[in-house]
C-alpha positions as CSV (number, residue, x, y, z in Angstrom):
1,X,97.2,124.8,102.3
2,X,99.8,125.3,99.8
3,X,100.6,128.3,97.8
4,X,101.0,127.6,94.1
5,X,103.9,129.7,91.9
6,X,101.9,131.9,89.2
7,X,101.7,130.3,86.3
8,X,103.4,131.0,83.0
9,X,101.1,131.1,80.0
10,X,99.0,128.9,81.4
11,X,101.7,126.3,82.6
12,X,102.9,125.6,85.7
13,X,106.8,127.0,86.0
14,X,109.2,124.5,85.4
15,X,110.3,122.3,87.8
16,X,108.4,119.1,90.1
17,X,106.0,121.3,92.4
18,X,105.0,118.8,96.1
19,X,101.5,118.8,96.9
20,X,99.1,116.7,98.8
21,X,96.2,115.3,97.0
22,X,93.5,117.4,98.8
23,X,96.0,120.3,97.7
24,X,95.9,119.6,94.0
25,X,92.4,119.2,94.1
26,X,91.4,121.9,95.9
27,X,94.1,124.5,93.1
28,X,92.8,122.4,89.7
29,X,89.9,120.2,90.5
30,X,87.6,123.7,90.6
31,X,86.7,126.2,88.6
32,X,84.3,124.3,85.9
33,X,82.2,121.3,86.1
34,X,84.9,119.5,83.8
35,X,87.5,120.4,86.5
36,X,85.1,118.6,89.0
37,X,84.8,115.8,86.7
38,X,88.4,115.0,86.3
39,X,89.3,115.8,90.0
40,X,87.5,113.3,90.8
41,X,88.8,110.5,88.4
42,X,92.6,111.8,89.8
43,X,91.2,110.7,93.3
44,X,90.3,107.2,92.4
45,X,93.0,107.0,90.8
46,X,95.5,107.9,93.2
47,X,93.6,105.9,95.9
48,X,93.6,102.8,93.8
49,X,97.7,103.2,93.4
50,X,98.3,103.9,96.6
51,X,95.8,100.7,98.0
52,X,98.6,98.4,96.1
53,X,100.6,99.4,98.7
54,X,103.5,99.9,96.4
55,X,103.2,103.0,95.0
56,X,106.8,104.8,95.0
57,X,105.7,108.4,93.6
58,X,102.6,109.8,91.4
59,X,102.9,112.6,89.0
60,X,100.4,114.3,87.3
61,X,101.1,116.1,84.3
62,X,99.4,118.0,81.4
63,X,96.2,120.1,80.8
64,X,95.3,119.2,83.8
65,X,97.6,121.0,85.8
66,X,97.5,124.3,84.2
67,X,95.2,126.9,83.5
68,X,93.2,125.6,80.7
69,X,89.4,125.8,81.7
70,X,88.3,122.4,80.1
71,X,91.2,119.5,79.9
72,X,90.5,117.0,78.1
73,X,91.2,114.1,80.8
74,X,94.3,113.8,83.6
75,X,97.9,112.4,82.7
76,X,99.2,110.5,85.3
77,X,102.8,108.9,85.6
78,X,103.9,105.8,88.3
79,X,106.5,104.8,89.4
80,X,106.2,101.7,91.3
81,X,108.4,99.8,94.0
82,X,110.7,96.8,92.4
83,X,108.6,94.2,94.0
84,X,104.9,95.6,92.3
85,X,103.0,92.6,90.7
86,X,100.0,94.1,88.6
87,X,98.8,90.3,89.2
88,X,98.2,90.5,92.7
89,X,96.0,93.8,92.6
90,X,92.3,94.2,92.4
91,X,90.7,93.9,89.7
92,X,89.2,97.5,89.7
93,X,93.4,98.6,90.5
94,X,94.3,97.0,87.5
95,X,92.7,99.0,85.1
96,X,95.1,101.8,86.4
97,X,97.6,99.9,85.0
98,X,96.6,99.0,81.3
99,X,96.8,102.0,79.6
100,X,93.9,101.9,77.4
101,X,91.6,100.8,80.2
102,X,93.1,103.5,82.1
103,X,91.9,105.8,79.2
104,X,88.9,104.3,78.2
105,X,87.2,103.4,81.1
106,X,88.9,105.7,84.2
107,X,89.6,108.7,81.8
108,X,93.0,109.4,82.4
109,X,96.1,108.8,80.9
110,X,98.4,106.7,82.9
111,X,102.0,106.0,82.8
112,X,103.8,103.3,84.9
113,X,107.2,101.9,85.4
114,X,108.9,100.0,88.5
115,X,111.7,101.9,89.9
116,X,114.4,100.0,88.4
117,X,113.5,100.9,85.3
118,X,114.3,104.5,85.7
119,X,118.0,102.7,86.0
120,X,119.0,105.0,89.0
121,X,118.0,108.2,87.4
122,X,114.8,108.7,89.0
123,X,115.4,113.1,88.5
124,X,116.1,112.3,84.8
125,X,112.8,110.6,84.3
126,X,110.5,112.8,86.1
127,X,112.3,115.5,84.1
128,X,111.4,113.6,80.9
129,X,107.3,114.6,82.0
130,X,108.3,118.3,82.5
131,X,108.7,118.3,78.3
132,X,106.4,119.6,76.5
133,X,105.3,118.9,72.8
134,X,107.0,121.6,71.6
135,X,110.3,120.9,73.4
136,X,109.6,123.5,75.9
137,X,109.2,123.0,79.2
138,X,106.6,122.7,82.1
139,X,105.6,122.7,86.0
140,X,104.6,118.6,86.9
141,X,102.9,118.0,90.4
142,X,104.1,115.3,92.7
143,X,101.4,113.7,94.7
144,X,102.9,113.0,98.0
145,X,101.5,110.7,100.2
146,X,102.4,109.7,103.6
């Protein structure tokens, strides 16, 4: 499995850190029962985005993925091939792509955008999530799938 950098008060250290899904649930999905909880919303999730069959990457972001013992849910960002119709997904899928469904009824906080929105800069706008509130920066986690 893979081994995660220390973290820096609390954060992960800056920078997009690779992991499988089983890997960032295993590292953050333990630890408390809200952990649990919110582990398991990220694995719908990811499994609904990646059933469209055009999911380009999947971040996650946050509380989530730092040391904080209760987060309050999971922020997720997309980014989606060129040719991704929300239209043609499930119904149960599409919530993942209305935010305040997303929010309201899957519990996470999720971000989307087809890749030609990032206008080429695909670094640049994964480097956008690595901000934090206070200007600072952050670790984000890439989901990588297969």
């Amino acid at each position: 499995m893979k081994t995660w950098p220390a973290p820096d008060q609390g954060d992960l250290p800056p920078g997009l850190h690779g992991a499988r899904i089983a890997e960032v649930i295993e590292h953050f999905g333990a630890g408390t029962p809200r952990r649990e909880i919110i582990a398991r919303r990220l694995q719908r999730i990811h499994a609904l985005a990646l059933a469209t069959g055009h999911l380009a990457r999947f971040v996650v972001f946050g509380s989530f993925v730092t040391t904080k013992p209760a987060p309050n849910d999971v922020d997720i960002f997309l980014l989606m091939d060129d040719s991704f119709d929300v239209r043609h997904v499930s119904s149960e899928a599409r919530l993942v792509f209305d935010h305040s469904a997303a929010q309201n009824l899957l519990g996470a906080s999720v971000f989307w955008i087809r890749r030609m929105a990032a206008l080429g800069d695909e670094a640049g706008l994964l480097g956008h999530w690595q901000i934090k509130r206070n200007g600072g920066r952050r670790g984000i986690v890439e989901v990588l799938h297969d």
